[in-house]
KEKE-3310 file (N, C-alpha, C; in steps of 0.2 Angstrom, whole numbers, plus 5000, padded with zeros to 4 digits):
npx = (5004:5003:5009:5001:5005:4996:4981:4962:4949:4937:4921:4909:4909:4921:4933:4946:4960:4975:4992:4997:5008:5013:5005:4996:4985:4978:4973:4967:4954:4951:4945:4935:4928:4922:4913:4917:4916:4927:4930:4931:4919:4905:4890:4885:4892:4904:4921:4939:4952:4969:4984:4995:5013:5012:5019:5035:5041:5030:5022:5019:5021:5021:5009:4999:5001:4997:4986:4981:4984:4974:4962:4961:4962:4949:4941:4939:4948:4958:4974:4989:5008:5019:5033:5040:5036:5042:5056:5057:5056:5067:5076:5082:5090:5082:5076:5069:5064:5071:5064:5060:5073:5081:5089:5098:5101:5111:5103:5095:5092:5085:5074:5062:5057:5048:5041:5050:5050:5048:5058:5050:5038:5043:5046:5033:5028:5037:5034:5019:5020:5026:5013:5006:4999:5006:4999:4980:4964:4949:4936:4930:4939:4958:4971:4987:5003:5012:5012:5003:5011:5009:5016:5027:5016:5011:5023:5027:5014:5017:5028:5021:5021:5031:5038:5038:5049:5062:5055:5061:5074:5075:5074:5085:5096:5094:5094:5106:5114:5113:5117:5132:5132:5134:5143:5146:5146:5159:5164:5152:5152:5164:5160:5151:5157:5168:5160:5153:5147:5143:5132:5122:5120:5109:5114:5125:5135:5135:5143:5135:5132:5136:5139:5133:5122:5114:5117:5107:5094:5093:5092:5079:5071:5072:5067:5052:5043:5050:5046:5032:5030:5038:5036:5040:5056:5067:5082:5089:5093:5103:5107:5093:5089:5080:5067:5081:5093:5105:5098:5100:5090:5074:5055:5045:5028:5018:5004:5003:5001:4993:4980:4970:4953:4951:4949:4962:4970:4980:4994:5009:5014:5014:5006:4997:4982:4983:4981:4989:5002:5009:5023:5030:5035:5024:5012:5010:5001:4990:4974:4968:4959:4957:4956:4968:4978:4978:4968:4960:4958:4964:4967:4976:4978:4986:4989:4999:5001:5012:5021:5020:5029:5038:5029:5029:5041:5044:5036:5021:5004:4994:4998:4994:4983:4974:4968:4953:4948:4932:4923:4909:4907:4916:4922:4932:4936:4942:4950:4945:4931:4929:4921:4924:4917:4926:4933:4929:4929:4931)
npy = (4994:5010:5027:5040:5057:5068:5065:5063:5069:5065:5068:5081:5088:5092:5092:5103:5099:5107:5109:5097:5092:5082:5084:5076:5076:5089:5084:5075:5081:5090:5082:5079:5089:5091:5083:5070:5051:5038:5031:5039:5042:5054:5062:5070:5062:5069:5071:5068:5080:5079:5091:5090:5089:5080:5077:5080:5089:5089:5079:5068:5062:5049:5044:5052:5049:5037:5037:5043:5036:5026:5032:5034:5021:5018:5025:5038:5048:5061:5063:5072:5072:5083:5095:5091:5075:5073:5074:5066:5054:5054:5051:5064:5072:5083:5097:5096:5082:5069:5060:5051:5048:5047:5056:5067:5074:5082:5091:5093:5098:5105:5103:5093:5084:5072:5057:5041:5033:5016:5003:4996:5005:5014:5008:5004:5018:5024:5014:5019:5034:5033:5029:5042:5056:5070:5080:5086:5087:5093:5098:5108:5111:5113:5106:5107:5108:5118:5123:5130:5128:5129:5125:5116:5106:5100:5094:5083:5079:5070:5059:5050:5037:5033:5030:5042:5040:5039:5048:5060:5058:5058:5072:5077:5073:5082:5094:5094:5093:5104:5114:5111:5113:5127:5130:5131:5122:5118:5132:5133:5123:5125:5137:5132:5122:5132:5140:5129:5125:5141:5141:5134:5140:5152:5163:5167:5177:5177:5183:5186:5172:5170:5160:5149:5154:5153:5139:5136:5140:5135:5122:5120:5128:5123:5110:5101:5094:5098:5112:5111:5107:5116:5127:5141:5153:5163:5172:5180:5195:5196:5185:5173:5168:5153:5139:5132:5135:5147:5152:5158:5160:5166:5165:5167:5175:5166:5166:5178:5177:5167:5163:5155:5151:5140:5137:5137:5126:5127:5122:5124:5138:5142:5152:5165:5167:5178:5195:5203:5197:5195:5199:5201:5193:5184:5186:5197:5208:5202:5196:5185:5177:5179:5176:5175:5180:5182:5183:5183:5169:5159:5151:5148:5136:5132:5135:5135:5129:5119:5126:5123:5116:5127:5132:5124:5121:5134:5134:5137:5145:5137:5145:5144:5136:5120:5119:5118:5121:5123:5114:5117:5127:5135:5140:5142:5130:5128:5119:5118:5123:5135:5145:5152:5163:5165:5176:5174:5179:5180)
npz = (5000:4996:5003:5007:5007:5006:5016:5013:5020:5028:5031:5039:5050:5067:5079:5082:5086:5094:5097:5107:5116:5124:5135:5145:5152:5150:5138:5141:5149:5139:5131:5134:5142:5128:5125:5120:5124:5133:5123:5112:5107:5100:5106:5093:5084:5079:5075:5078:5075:5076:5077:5073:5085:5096:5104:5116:5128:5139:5151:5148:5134:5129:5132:5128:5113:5112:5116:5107:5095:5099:5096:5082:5076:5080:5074:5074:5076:5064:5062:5059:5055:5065:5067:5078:5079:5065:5070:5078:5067:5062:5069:5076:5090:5099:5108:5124:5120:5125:5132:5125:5118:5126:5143:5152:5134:5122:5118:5129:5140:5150:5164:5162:5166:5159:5156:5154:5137:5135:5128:5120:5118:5110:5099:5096:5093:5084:5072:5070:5068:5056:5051:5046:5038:5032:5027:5028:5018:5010:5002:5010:5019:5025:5036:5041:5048:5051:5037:5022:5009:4993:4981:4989:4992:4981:4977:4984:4983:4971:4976:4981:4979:4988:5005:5019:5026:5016:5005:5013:5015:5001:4997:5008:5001:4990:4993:4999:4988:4982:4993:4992:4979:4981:4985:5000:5012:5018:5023:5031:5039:5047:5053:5061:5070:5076:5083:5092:5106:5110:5103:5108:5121:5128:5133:5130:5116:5100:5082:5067:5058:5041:5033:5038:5039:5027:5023:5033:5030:5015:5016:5024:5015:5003:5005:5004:5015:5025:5025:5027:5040:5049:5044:5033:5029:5033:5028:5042:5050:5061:5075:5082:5098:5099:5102:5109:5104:5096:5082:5062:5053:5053:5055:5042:5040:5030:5027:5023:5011:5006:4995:4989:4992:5001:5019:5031:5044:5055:5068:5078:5081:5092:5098:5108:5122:5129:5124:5133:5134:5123:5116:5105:5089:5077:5079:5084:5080:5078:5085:5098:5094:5079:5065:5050:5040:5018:5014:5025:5031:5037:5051:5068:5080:5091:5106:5115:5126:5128:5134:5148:5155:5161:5168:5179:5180:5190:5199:5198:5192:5180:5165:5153:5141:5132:5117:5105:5089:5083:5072:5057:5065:5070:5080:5098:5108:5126:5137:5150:5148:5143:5129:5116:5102:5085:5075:5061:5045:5031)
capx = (5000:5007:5008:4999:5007:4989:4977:4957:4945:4928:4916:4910:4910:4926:4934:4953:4967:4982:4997:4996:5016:5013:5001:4990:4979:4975:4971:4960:4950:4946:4939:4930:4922:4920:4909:4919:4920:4934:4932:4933:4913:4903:4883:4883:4897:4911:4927:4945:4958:4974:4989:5005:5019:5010:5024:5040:5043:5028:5024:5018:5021:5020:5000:4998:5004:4996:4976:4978:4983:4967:4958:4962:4963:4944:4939:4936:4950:4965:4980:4996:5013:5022:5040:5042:5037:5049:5062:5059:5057:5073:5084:5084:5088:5080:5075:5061:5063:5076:5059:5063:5080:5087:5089:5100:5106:5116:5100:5088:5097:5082:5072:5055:5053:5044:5039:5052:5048:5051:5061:5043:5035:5047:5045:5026:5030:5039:5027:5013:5020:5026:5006:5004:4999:5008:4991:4974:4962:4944:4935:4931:4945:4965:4976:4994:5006:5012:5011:5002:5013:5005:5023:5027:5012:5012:5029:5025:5010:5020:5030:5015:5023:5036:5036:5041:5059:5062:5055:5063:5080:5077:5073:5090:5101:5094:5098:5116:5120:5113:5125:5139:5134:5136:5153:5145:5146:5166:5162:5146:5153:5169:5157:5147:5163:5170:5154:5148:5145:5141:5126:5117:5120:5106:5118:5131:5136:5139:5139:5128:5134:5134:5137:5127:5112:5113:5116:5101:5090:5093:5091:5074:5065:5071:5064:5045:5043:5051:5042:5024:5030:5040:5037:5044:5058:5071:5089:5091:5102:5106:5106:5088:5086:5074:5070:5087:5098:5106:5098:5100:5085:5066:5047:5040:5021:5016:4998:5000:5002:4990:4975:4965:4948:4947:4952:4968:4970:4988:4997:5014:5015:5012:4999:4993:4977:4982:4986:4995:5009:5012:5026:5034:5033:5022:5004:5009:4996:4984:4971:4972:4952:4957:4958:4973:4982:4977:4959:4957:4952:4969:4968:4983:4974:4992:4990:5004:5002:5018:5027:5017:5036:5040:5026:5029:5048:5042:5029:5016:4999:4997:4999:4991:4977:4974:4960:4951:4945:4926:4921:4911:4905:4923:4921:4936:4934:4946:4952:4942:4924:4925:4920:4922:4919:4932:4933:4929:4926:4933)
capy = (5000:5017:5030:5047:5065:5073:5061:5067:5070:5064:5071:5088:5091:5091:5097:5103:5100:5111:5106:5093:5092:5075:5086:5071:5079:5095:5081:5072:5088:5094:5077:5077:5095:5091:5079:5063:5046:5038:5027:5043:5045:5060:5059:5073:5063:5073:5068:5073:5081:5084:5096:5087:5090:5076:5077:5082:5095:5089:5076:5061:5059:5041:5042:5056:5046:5030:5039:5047:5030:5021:5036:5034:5015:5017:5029:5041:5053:5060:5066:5074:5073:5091:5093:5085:5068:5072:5074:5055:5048:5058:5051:5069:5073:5090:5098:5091:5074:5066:5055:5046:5047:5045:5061:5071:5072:5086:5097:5090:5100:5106:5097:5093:5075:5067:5049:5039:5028:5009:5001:4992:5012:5018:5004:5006:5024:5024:5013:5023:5038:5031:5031:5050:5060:5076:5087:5083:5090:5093:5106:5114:5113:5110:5105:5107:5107:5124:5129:5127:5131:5125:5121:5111:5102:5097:5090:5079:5074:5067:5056:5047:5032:5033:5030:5045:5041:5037:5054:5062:5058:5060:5080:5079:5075:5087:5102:5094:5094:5113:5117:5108:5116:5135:5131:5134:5116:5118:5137:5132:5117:5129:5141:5131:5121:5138:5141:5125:5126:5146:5141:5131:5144:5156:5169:5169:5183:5175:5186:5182:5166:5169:5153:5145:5155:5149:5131:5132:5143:5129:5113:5122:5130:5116:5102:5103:5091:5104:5118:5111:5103:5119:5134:5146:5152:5169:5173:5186:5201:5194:5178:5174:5159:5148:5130:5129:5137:5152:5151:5160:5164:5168:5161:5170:5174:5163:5167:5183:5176:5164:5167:5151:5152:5135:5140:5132:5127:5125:5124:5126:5145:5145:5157:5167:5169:5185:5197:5207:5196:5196:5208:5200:5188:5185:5186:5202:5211:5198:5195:5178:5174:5181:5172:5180:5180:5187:5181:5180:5162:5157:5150:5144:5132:5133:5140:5137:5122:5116:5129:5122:5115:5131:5135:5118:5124:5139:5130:5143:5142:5136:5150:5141:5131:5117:5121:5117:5122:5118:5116:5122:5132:5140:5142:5140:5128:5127:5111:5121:5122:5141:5144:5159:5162:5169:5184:5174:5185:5176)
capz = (5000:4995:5006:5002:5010:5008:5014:5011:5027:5027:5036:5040:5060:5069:5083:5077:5093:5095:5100:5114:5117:5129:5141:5142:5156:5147:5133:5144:5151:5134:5128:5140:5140:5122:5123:5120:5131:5132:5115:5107:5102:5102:5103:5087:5079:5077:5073:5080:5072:5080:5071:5076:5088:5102:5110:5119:5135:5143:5157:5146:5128:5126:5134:5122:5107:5114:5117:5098:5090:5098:5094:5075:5077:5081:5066:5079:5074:5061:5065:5056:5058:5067:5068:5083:5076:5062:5073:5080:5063:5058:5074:5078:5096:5100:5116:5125:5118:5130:5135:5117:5115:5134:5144:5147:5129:5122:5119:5133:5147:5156:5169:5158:5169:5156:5156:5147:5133:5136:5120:5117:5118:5105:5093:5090:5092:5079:5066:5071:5066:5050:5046:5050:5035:5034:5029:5026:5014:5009:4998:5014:5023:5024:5039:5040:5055:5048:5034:5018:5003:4984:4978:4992:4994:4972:4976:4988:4979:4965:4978:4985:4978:4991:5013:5022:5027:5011:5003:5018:5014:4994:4999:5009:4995:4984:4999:5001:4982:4982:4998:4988:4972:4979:4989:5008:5016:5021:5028:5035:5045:5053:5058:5066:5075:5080:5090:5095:5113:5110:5097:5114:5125:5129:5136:5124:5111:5092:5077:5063:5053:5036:5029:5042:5040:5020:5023:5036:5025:5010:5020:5025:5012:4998:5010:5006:5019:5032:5026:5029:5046:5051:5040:5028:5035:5027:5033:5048:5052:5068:5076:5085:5100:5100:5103:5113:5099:5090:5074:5058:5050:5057:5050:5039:5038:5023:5026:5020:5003:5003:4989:4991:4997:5008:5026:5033:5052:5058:5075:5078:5080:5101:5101:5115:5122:5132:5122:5137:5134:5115:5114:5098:5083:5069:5081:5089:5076:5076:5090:5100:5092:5076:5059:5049:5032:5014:5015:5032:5032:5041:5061:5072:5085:5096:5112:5119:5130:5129:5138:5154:5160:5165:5174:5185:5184:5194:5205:5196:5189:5171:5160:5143:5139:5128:5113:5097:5083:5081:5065:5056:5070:5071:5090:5101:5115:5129:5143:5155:5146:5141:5123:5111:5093:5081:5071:5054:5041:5022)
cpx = (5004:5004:5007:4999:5001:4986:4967:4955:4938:4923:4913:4909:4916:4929:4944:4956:4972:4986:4997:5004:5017:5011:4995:4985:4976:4971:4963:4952:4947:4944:4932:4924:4920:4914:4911:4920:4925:4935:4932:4923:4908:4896:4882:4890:4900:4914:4932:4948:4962:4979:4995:5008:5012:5014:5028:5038:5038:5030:5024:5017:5020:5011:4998:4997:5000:4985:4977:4977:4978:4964:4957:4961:4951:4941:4936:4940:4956:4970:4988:5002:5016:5029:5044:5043:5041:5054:5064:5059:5066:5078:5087:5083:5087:5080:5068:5060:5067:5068:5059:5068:5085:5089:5093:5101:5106:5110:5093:5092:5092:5078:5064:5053:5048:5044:5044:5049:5054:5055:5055:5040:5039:5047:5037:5026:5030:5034:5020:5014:5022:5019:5003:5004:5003:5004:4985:4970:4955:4942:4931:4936:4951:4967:4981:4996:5008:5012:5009:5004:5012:5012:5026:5023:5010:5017:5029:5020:5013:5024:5025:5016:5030:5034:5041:5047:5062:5061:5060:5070:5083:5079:5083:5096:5101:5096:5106:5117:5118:5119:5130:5139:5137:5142:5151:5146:5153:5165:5157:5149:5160:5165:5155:5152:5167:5165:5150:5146:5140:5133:5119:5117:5115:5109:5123:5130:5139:5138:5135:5133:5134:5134:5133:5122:5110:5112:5109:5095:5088:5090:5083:5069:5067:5072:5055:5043:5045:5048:5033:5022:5032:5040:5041:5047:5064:5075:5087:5094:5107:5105:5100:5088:5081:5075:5076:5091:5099:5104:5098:5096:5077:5062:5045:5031:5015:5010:4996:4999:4999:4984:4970:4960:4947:4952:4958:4969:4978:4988:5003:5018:5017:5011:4997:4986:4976:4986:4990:5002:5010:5017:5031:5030:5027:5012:5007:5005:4989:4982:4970:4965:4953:4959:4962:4975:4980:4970:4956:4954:4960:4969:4973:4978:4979:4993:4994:5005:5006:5022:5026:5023:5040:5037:5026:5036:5048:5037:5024:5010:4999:4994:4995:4986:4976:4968:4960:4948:4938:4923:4916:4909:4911:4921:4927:4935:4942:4946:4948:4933:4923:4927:4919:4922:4923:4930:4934:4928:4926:4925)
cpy = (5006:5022:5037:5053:5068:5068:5065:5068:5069:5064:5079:5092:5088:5096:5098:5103:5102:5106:5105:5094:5085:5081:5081:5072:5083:5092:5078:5077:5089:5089:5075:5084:5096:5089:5072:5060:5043:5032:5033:5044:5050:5059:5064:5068:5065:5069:5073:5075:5082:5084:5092:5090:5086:5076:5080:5089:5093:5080:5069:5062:5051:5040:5049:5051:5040:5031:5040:5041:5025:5025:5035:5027:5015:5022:5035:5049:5054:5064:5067:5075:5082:5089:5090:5078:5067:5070:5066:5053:5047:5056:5056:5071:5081:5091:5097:5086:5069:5059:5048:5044:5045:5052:5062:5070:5078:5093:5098:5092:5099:5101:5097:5087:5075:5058:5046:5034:5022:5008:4998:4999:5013:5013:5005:5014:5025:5022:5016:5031:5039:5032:5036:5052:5067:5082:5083:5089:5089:5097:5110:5117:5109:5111:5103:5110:5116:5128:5127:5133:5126:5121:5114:5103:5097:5092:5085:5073:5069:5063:5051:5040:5028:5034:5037:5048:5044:5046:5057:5063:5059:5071:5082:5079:5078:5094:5102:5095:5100:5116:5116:5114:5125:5134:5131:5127:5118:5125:5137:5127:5122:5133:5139:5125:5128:5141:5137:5125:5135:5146:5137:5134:5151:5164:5170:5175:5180:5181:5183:5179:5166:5163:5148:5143:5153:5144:5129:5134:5137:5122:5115:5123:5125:5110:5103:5099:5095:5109:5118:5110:5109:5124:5136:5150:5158:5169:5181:5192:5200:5188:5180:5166:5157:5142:5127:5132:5142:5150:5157:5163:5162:5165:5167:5169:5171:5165:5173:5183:5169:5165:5161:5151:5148:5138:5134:5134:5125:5126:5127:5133:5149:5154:5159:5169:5178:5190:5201:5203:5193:5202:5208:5197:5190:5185:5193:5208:5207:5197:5187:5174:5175:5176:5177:5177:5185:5187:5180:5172:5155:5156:5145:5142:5131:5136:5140:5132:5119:5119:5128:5119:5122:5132:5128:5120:5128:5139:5137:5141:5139:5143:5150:5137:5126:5118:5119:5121:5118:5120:5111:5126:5136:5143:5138:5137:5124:5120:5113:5122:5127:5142:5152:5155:5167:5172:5181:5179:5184:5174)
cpz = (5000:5001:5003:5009:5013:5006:5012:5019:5025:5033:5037:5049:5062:5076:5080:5083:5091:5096:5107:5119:5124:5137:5142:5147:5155:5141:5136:5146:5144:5130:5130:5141:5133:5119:5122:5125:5129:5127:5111:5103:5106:5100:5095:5082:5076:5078:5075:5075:5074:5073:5071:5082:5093:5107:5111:5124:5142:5147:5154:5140:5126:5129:5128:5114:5106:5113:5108:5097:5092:5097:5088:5073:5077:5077:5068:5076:5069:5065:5061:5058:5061:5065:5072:5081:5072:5063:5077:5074:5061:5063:5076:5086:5095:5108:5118:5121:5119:5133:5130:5118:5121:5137:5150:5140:5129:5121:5121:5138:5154:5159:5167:5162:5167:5157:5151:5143:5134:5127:5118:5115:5110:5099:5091:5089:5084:5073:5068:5069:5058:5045:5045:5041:5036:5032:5026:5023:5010:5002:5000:5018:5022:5031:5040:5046:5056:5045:5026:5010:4998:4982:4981:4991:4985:4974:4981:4985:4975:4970:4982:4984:4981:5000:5012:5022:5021:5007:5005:5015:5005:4994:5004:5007:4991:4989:5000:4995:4981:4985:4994:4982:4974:4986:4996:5013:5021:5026:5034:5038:5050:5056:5063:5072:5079:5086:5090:5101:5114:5108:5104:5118:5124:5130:5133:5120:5106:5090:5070:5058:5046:5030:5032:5040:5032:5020:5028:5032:5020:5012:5021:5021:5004:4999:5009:5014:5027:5032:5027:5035:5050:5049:5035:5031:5028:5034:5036:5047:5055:5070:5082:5088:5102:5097:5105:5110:5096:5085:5070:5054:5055:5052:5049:5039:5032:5021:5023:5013:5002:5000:4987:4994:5002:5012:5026:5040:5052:5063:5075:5081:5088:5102:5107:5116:5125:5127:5125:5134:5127:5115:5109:5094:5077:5072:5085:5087:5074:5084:5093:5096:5084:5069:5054:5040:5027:5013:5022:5033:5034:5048:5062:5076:5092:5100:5118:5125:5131:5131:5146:5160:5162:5168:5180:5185:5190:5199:5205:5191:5181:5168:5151:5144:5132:5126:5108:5097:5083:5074:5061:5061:5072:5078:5091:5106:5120:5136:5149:5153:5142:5133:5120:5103:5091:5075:5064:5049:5034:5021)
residu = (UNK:UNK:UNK:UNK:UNK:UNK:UNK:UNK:UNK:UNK:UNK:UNK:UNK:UNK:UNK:UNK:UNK:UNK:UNK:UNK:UNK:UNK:UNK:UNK:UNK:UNK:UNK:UNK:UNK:UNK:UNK:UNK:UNK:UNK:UNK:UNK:UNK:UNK:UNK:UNK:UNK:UNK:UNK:UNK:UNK:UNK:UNK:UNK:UNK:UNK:UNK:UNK:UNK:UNK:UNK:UNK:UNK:UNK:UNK:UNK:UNK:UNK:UNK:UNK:UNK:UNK:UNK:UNK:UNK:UNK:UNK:UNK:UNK:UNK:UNK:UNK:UNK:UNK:UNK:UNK:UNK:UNK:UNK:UNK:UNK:UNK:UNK:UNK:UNK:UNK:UNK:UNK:UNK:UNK:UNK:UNK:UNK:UNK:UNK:UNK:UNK:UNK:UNK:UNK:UNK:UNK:UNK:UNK:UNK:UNK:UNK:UNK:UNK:UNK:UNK:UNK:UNK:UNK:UNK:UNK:UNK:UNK:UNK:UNK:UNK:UNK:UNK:UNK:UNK:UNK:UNK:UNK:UNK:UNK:UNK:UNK:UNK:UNK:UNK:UNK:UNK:UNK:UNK:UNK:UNK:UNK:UNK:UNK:UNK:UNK:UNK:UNK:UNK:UNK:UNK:UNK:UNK:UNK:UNK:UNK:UNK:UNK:UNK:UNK:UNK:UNK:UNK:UNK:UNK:UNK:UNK:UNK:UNK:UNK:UNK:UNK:UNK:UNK:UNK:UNK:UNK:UNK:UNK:UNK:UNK:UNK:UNK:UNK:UNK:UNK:UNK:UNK:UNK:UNK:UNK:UNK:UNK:UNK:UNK:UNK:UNK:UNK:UNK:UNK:UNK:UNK:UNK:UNK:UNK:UNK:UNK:UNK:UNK:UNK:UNK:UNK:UNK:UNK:UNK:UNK:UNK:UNK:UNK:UNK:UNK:UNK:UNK:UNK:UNK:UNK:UNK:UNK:UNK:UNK:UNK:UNK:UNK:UNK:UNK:UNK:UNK:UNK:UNK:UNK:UNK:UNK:UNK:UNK:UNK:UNK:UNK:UNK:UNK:UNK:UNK:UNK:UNK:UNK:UNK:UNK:UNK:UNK:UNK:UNK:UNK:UNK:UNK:UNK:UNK:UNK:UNK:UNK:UNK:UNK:UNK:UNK:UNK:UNK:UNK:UNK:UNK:UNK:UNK:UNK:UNK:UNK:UNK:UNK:UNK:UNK:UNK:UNK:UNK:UNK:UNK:UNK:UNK:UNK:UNK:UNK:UNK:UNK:UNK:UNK:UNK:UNK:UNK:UNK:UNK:UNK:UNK:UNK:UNK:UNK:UNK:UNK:UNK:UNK:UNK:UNK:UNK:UNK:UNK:UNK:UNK:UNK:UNK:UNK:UNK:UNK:UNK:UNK:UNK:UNK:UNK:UNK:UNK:UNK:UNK:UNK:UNK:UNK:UNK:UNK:UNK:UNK)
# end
């Protein structure tokens, strides 16, 4: 059986889930004020969606990962890859994903005490994310982890005759024979030896990498596979940290340039519900209820739930909320019960 990148959605009521990040009691709460019992059915028959990143930072990943895949298993609910789960297919250790990979590792410093995954965990883990679409798609609606670019989303198409990995790693030898072809591999590898330790350091002072911020640039936005999972993505002035690391270039706003009428739900973006404390990024002109882009018919469902290990680092209340997307009623419903509607307007 061939694997298909954009699989369809059948149905028309749905609740859409944000980014869980292995918060599986903020998971539970909102299944539960939803209207689902714990086979995952709902008396008006809705259907879930979640957006990807299930896991890493918080408490229980592997019960996150474990509820989706019998929720799906039961025809109950879809669910997309994020960049997290890339990062497990990919062998890549990141931060907050030491519950996977073995923790400490080189950039899983902080104290996220997650539940580790047994070597039996990490094996169905593993083949269950291998069945993960990376967007779904209606002719009313598209969901995508982050970001839905046509070009991307064509090229992938045409590989449908191809698993994952497999794609995965076609897309990362067309990036390296780019790097290779424009000479930046040998500079971009000294740079990033010259400030290895700097580059994971919060506190440090780099200056901005210029063949870094190319080879990362490259690897990024001629990877569709990384630009649907993680954005659209332009070089810097300055070096910016996040996710644990000096990086090179920032995410662009895709949405302003998209011209499609069906709406598109994403995560990823950690969204805030206050705007008090928006005092950057790419929502610090958008409203926390607000549907955004060229047509307004753009919503982030990511409200941030996964920074809730701070708020236990700090023995302080939780600061975020886990919510979906109801649709079509395009109403916000949060782990707590309270329900708004959002500033549709497409």
């Amino acid at each position: 059986m061939s694997y298909q990148f954009i699989q369809p959605i059948q149905g028309d009521r749905f609740d859409i889930v944000g980014d869980i990040h292995g918060e599986i009691d903020a998971l539970n709460s909102l299944l539960h004020v939803m209207g689902y019992n714990l086979e995952g059915e709902h008396p008006e028959q809705r259907k879930l969606i979640f957006v990807g990143d299930l896991c890493d930072r918080g408490q229980n990943s592997v019960a996150v990962m474990r509820q989706v895949k019998l929720l799906m298993e039961r025809g109950k609910a879809y669910c997309i890859l994020g960049n997290h789960e890339l990062n497990l297919l990919n062998e890549s250790c990141r931060e907050g994903n030491g519950w996977y990979f073995g923790s400490p590792h080189m950039d899983d410093q902080k104290s996220f005490n997650s539940v580790p995954a047994t070597p039996e965990d990490q094996k169905w883990i593993l083949q269950f994310l291998h069945t993960l679409p990376i967007a779904l798609e209606s002719e009313e609606l598209r969901v995508v982890h982050a970001c839905w670019d046509e070009t991307s989303i064509l090229r992938l198409k045409m590989l449908d005759h191809l698993h994952l990995r497999e794609a995965y790693d076609h897309f990362v030898q067309q990036t390296q024979q780019q790097i290779d072809d424009v000479g930046i591999a040998e500079p971009a590898l000294q740079e990033a030896e010259q400030y290895r330790n700097e580059l994971t350091d919060p506190n440090s002072e780099i200056p901005w990498l210029k063949h870094l911020a190319q080879k990362e640039w490259i690897e990024q936005m001629y990877n569709p596979i990384k630009v649907v999972t993680s954005g659209a993505e332009f070089m810097t002035d300055k070096p910016i940290y996040a996710g644990g690391k000096w990086r090179m270039k920032d995410r662009l706003p895709w949405w302003e340039h998209y011209h499609d009428d069906i709406p598109v739900i994403i995560g990823h973006y950690w969204r805030k519900f206050n705007t008090a404390e928006v005092k950057a990024g790419l929502f610090q002109k958008i409203e926390p209820l607000q549907w955004f882009g060229h047509k307004q018919n753009v919503f982030c469902v990511d409200y941030s739930v996964g920074k809730r290990y701070l708020d236990r680092q700090h023995q302080r209340e939780f600061s975020s909320k886990l919510g979906a997307l109801r649709w079509p009623e395009k109403q916000v419903i949060f782990e707590d019960g309270s329900t708004y509607s959002t500033s549709y307007s497409a």
